[in-house]
C-alpha positions in Angstrom: 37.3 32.8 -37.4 36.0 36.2 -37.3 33.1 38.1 -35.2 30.7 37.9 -37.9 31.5 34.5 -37.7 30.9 33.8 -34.0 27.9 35.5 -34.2 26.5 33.2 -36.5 27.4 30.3 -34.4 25.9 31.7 -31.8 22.8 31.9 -33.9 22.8 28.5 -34.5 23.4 27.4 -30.5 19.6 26.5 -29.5 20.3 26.7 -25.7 23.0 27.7 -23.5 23.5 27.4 -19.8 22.4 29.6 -17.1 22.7 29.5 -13.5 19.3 27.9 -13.1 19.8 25.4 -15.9 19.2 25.8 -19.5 17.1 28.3 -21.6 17.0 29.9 -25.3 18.4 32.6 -26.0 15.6 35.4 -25.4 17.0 38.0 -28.3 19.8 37.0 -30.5 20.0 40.3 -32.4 20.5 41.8 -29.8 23.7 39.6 -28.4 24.9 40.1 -31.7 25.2 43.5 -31.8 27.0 43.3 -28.1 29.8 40.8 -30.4 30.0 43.4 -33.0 30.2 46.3 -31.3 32.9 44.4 -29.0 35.0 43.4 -32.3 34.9 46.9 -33.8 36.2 48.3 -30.5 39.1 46.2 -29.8 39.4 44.4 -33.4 43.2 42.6 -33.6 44.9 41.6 -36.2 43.1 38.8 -38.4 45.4 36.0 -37.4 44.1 36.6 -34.0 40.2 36.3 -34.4 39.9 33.2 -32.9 40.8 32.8 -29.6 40.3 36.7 -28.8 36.6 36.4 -29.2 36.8 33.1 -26.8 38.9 34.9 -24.5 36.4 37.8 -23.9 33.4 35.4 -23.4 33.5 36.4 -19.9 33.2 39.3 -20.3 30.6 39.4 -22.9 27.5 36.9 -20.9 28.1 38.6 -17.3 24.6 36.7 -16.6 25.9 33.3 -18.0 27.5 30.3 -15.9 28.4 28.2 -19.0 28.5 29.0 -22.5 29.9 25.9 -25.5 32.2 27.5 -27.9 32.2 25.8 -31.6 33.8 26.6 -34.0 33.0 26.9 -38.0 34.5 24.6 -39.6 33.1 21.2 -38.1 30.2 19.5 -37.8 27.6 18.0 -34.8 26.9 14.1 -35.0 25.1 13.5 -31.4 23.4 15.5 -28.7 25.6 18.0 -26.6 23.5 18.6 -24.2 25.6 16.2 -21.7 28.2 18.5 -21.7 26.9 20.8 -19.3 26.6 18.2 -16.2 30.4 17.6 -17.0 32.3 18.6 -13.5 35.5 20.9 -14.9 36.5 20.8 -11.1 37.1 24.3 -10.9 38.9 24.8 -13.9 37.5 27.2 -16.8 37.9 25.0 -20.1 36.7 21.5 -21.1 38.5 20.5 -23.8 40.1 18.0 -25.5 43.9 16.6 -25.4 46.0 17.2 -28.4 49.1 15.2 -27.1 47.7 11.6 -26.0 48.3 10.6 -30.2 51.7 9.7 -32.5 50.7 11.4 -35.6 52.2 14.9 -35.1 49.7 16.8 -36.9 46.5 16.2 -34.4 47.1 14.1 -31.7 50.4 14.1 -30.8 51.2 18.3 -30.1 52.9 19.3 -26.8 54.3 23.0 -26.3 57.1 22.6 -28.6 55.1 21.7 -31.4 53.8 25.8 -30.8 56.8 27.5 -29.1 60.0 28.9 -29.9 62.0 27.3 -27.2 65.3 29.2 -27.9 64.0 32.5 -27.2 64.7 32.5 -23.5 61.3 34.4 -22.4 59.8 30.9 -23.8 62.6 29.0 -22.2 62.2 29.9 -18.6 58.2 30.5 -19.0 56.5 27.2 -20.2 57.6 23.7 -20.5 58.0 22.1 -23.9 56.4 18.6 -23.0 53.2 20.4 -21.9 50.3 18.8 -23.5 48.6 21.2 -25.7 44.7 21.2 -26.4 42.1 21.1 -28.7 40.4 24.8 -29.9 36.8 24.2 -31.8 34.8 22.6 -29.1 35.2 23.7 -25.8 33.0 24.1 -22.8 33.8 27.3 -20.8 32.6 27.5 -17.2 32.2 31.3 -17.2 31.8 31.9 -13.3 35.4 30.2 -12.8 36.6 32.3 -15.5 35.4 35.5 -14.1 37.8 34.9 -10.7 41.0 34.3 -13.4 43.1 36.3 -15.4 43.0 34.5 -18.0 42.6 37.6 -20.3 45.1 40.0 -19.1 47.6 36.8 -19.4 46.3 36.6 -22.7 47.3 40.3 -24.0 50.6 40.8 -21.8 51.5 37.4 -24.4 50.5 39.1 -27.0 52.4 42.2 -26.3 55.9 40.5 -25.5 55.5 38.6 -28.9 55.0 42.1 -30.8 57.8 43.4 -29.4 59.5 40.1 -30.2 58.8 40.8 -33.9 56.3 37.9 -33.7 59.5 35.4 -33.0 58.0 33.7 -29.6 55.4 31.4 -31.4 54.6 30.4 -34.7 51.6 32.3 -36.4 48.1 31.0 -35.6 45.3 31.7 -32.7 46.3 29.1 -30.4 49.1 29.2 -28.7 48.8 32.9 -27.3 45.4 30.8 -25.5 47.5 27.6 -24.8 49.5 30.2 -22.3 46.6 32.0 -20.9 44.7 28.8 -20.0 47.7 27.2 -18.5 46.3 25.5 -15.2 42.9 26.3 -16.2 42.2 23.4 -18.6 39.5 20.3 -17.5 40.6 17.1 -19.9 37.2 15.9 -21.8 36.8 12.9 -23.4 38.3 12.6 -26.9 35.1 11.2 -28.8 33.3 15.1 -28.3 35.7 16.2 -30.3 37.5 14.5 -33.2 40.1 16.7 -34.8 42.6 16.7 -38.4 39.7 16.1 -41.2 41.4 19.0 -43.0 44.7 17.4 -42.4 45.0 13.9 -43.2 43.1 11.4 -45.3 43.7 8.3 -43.2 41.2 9.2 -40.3 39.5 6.2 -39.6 36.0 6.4 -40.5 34.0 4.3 -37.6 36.2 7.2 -35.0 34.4 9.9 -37.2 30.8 8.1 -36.7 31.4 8.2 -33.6 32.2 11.5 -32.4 29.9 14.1 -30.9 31.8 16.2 -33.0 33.7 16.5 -35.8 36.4 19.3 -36.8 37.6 20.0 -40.2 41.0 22.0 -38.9 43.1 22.5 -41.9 43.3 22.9 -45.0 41.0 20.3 -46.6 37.9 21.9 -46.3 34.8 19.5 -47.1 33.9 22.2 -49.4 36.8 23.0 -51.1 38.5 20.5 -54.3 41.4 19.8 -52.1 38.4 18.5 -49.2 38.9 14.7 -48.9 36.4 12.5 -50.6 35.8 10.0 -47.8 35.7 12.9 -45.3 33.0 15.4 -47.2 30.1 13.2 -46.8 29.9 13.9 -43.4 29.9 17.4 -44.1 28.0 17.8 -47.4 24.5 16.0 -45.9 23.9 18.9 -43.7 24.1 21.4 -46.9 21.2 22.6 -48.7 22.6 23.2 -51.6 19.6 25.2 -52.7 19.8 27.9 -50.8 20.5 31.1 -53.1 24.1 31.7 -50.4 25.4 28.4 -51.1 24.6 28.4 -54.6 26.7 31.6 -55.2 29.6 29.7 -53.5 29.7 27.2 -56.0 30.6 24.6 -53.4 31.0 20.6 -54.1 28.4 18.4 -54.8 
């Protein structure tokens, strides 16, 4: 996911969290231009858009106690407006368990499903049966964060596997986060946040009905040929398909 991209789900979050409760967003241009500005500055590589734009959120709403992070490839069912009474207890993200599953694609990952455990920096750093967590819908208590260091852990990782020649994980934006999170994480319940769309066609359809949330990680996009049948629906009712934008992207009916 890249800054351009961010911005634009910001644009579509109607409210975020402030230390008094809830209110709109008073100029969104103008937050914008802070994102882009920030990207252009300290731009990384493209395989780590993702979780470097979560992991400066902190940084970049000084004035904000919570902010929800979503990502743009899934898809709102149900109000998530509860989120914000949900007590983190102190820790920095709410998110959902990737390990509590057996399927080894989205439910069942722990550290080792991420890590190099031979390379001995990994060995004698993080434990292998660590339950891993869910990236695309997160709810970040920002004033915990603040107190952390959540962000220099984040680019010392990133460092050591550079000099590494990229050998201490395998290539994606989560696990340098999985590390700099570590301790920080407050479990959420699974139905805000249903995951593998893009990775499996037997997700059980009443599960995707009910989730809050629904997250088309993967490569079966809903709006790409290889996008499962049974899973686009979901996705495809939201679409106005005729909007001059989508149109041009000649996406599935």
């Amino acid at each position: 996911m890249n800054v351009a991209g961010m911005v634009m789900v910001l644009k579509m979050m109607k409210t975020i969290a402030t230390r008094s409760g809830q209110r709109r967003l008073g100029n969104m241009e103008q937050n914008s231009g802070i994102w882009l500005q920030y990207g252009t500055e300290t731009r990384p590589s493209g395989w780590q858009y993702g979780t470097e734009i979560m992991n400066v959120a902190g940084m970049l709403f000084p004035n904000l106690d919570k902010v929800v992070f979503l990502d743009d490839d899934i898809v709102i069912q149900r109000d998530l407006s509860p989120l914000w009474d949900i007590d983190l207890g102190g820790k920095v993200n709410g998110a959902v368990e990737t390990c509590k599953g057996e399927d080894s694609w989205v439910m069942g990952k722990t550290f080792k499903i991420y890590f190099n455990f031979s390379h001995p920096l990994v060995a004698k750093s993080l434990d292998p049966e660590e339950c891993a967590w869910a990236f695309g819908m997160n709810i970040f208590d920002l004033r915990a964060w603040r107190k952390t260091n959540i962000r220099e852990t984040y680019h010392s990782w990133l460092k050591e596997n550079l000099k590494s020649n990229l050998t201490l994980w395998k290539l994606g934006t989560l696990p340098p986060a999985l590390i700099a999170f570590r301790g920080y994480v407050h479990p959420i319940d699974p139905s805000w946040h249903m995951l593998g769309l893009g990775y499996q066609n037997n997700t059980c359809i009443e599960s995707v009905k009910k989730a809050a949330v629904i997250h088309y990680n993967g490569q079966a996009k809903p709006w790409l040929e290889i996008g499962y049948n049974h899973l686009r629906p979901f996705w495809s009712k939201y679409v106005n398909y005729s909007n001059d934008f989508v149109k041009n992207c000649h996406i599935l009916e």
